[in-house]
N, C-alpha and C positions, 0 to 999 in steps of 0.2 A: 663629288660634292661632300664636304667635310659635315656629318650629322652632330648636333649635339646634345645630352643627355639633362631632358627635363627637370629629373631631380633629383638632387646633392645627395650625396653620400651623407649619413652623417656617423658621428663617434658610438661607438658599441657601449652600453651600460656597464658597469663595472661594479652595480650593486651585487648583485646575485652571486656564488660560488658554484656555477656551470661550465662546465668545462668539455670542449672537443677535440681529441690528440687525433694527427693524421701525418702519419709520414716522419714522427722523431719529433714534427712540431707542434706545440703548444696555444691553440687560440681560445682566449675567450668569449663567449655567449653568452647570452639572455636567455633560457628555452623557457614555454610555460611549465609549470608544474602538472604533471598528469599520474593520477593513482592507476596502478600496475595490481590489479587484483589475482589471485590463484585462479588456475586456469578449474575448470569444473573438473572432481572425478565420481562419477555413477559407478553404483556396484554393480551394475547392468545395463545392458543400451537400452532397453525398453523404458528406463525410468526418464532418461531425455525425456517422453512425452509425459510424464505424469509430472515431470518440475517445468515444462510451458504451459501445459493447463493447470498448475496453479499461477503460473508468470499472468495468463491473461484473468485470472479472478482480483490480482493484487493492481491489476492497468486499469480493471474496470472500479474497485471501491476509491482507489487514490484519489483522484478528481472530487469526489465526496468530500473525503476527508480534510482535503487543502481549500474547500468551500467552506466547511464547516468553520476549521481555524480561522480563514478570510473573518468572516460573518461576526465569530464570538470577539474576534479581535475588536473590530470596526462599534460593537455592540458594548464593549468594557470600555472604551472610546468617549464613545457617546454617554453613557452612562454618568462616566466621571462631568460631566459637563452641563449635567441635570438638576438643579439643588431638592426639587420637591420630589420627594417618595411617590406621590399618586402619578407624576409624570413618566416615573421613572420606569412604574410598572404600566402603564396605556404605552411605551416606548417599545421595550419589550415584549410585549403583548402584541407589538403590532410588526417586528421581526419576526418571530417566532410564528404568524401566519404568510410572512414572504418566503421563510424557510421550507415552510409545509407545503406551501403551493410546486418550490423552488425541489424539494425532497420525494414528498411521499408515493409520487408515482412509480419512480426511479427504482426507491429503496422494494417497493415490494415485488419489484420487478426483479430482484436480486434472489443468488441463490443462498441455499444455508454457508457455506463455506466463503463466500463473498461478504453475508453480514457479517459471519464472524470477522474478516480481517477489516471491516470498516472500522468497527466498533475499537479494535487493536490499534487501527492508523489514526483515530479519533487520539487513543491517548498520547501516541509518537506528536501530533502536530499541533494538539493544544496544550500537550503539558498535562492533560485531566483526564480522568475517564469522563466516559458515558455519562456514567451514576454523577461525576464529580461535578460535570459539567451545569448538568440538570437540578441538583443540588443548589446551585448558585443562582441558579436564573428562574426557579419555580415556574410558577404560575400553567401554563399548561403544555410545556414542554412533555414534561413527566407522560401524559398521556399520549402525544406525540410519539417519542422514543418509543415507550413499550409496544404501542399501536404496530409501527411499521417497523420493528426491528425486533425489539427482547422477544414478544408474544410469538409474533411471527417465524423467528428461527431459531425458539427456545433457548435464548442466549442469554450470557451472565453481562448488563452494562456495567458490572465491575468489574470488568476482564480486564489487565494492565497488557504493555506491551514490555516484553522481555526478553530480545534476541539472543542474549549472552547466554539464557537459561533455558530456553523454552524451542524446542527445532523449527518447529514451525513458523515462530517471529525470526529466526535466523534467515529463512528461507526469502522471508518477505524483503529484510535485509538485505540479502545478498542481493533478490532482483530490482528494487531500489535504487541501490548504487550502481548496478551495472547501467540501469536506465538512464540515469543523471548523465553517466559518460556517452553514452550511446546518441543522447540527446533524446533519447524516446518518451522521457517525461520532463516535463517542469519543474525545475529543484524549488522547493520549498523548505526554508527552515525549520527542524522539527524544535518546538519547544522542550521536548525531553529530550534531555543528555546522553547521546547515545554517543559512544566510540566504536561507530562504526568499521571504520577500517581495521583497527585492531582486532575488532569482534571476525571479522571474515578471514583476518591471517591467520588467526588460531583456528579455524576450522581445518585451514588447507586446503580450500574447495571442494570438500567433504560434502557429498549432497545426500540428504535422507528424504528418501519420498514412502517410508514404510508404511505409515497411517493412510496413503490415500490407495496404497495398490488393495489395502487390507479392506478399506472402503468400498472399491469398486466391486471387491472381487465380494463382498457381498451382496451387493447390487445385481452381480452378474447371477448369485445365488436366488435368488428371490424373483428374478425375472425368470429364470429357468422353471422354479414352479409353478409359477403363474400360466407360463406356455403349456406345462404337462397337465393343471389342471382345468386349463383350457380347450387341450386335445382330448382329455378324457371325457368333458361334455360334449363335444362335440359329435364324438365315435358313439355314446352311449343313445342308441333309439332303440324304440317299441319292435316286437318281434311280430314278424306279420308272417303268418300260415296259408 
């Protein structure tokens, strides 16, 4: 019994200049566009772990920071569509306690190195800093921020975000974009102009993880004393005759 095929062939698009040679022959395709990033190179294999434990600080603040943009958007929004001043701020006023409710548990649940890249991703996906943000919308934000972020992890809300310049905003970049492909985050568009792609060719896939071994490895320092001043109390008792 003769089968037949449900559905039609159709003509291949001829917008795109994609091209696949097989065998001397010449066909053309559609294919999607797909960014081809430098493959990673570590000056050492142990640093692998010290660039996914920052991967998972920049998975955990991002969702923050793409809430925040949501919100400020939705709220310059509304704003514009407000005529009286008094409303404008009972408006605001009463965001800015959805946010808080929405935020503060979260945030001080965060560690220092996590605030700082929130505050970073703050200015990648509003276009503003911290300070800039806060700045615009007064009222009791200001104590909000400081409360559960500046005070708390002694941090600058002037901090910009600067991959091109700064290693560490590179880093956050790199794993960003690899996330976008991977599907492992949500692409959001940053309102600051970043050129990303370019920013990651010039690297080469150049990974610096110096500041965070330099980090630990004081940590490692500090806890080692703690232990030997601990074992020294301990050993130290009364001399019994």
């Amino acid at each position: 019994m003769a089968l037949q095929a449900q559905v039609k062939d159709t003509l291949p698009s001829f917008k795109d200049d994609y091209y696949l040679v097989k065998e001397g022959d010449t066909l053309m395709i559609e294919l999607p566009e797909v960014a081809v990033l430098p493959k990673h190179k570590f000056k050492e294999p142990k640093d692998v772990h010290y660039y996914y434990w920052f991967k998972r600080k920049v998975f955990k603040a991002y969702p923050y920071a793409t809430l925040a943009s949501k919100r400020i958007d939705s709220l310059r929004l509304r704003l514009d569509r407000i005529p009286s001043k008094s409303k404008k701020r009972k408006y605001v006023k009463r965001v800015q306690k959805y946010l808080e409710k929405e935020l503060t548990d979260q945030l001080k649940k965060m560690t220092r190195t996590e605030g700082r890249v929130l505050i970073k991703l703050i200015h990648r996906q509003t276009g503003k800093t911290a300070f800039e943000n806060i700045r615009e919308f007064r009222s009791g934000w200001k104590a909000f921020w400081y409360n559960t972020t500046a005070n708390l992890f002694k941090l600058s809300l002037k901090t910009e975000y600067s991959p091109n310049t700064i290693n560490e905003d590179y880093l956050i970049e790199d794993i960003l974009q690899r996330a976008y492909i991977q599907e492992e985050l949500i692409f959001q568009e940053p309102k600051l102009n970043i050129p990303s792609i370019s920013i990651l060719e010039s690297k080469k896939g150049e990974i610096n993880v110096e500041e965070y071994k330099q980090m630990f490895a004081k940590i490692r320092k500090k806890k080692k004393r703690r232990s030997k001043r601990s074992k020294k109390k301990k050993t130290v008792s009364p001399n019994y005759r």
